[in-house]
C-alpha positions in Angstrom: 79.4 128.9 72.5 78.3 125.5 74.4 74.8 125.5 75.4 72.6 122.7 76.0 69.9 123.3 73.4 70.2 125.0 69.7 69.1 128.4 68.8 66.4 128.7 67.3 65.7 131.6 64.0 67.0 132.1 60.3 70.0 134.3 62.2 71.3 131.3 64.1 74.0 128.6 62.7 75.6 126.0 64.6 77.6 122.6 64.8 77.1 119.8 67.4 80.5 119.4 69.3 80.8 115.2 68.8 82.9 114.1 71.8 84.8 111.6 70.1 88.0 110.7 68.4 89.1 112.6 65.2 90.6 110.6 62.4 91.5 110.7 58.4 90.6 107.6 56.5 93.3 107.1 53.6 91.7 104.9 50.9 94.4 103.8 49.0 94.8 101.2 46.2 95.0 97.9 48.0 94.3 99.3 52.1 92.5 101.7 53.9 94.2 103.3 56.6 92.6 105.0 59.6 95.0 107.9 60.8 94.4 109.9 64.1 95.3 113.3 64.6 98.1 112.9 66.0 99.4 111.0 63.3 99.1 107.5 64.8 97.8 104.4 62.7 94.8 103.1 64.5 93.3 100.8 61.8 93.1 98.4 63.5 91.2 99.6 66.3 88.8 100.7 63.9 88.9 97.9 61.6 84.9 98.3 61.2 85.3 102.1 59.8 88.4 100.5 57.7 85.8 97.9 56.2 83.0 100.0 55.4 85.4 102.4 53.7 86.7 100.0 51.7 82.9 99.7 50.2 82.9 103.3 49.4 83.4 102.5 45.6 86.5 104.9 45.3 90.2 104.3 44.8 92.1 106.3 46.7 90.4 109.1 49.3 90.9 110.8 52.3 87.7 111.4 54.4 88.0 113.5 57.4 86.0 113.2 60.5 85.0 111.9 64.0 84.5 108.4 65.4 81.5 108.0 68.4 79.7 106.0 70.0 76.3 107.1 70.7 74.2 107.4 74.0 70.6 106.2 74.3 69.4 110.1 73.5 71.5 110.2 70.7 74.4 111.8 72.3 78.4 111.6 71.6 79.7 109.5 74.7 83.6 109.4 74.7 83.6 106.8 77.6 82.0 104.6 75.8 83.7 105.1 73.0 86.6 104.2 75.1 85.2 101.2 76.5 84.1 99.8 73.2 87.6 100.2 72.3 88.7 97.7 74.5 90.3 99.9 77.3 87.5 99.2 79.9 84.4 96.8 80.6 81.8 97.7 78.1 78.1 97.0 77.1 79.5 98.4 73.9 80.5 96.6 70.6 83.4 98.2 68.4 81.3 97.8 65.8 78.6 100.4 66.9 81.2 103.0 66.7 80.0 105.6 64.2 82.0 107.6 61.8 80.7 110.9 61.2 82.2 111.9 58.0 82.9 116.0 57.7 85.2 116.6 54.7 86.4 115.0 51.7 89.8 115.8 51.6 90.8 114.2 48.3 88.9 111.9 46.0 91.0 110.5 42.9 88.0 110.6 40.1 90.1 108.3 37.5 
């Protein structure tokens, strides 16, 4: 259920809905790619994510999650996300696009 503020009590459990772009970063010996959902390569467009994966200290990984960029109260702002894409005007950098991080698909431990 959407609402605009959490519930609060022990019963209560809840996600925040990051308005964003999902993607899959495959670390892979030698590249990182940076998948979308839809199956398209967009590593370059988020060559900073790509960099900082790289750093992650693993091998080979896939790390699901979402990419945002972040409003002045802290919220998910897809239009700015846009923007610091490229595809507009924007006050924002590529390189404060976030990657929120959900799952660890796969992690090869050798």
């Amino acid at each position: 259920m959407l609402v605009d503020k959490p519930p609060k009590g022990p019963q209560w459990a809840f996600e925040v809905k990051w308005d964003g772009y999902r993607l899959a970063v495959h670390v892979e010996p030698g590249r990182v790619r940076v998948i979308t959902r839809g199956g398209y390569d967009w590593t370059r467009r988020f060559a900073a994510i790509a960099a900082e994966a790289r750093q992650l200290g693993h091998e080979s990984m896939i790390i699901d999650g979402e990419a945002v960029v972040l409003d002045e109260k802290g919220r998910s702002d897809f239009g700015a996300l846009q923007r610091a894409l490229g595809r507009k005007p924007s006050l924002h950098d590529p390189r404060e696009i976030l990657f929120f991080a959900f799952d660890l698909l796969y992690l090869d431990r050798a």
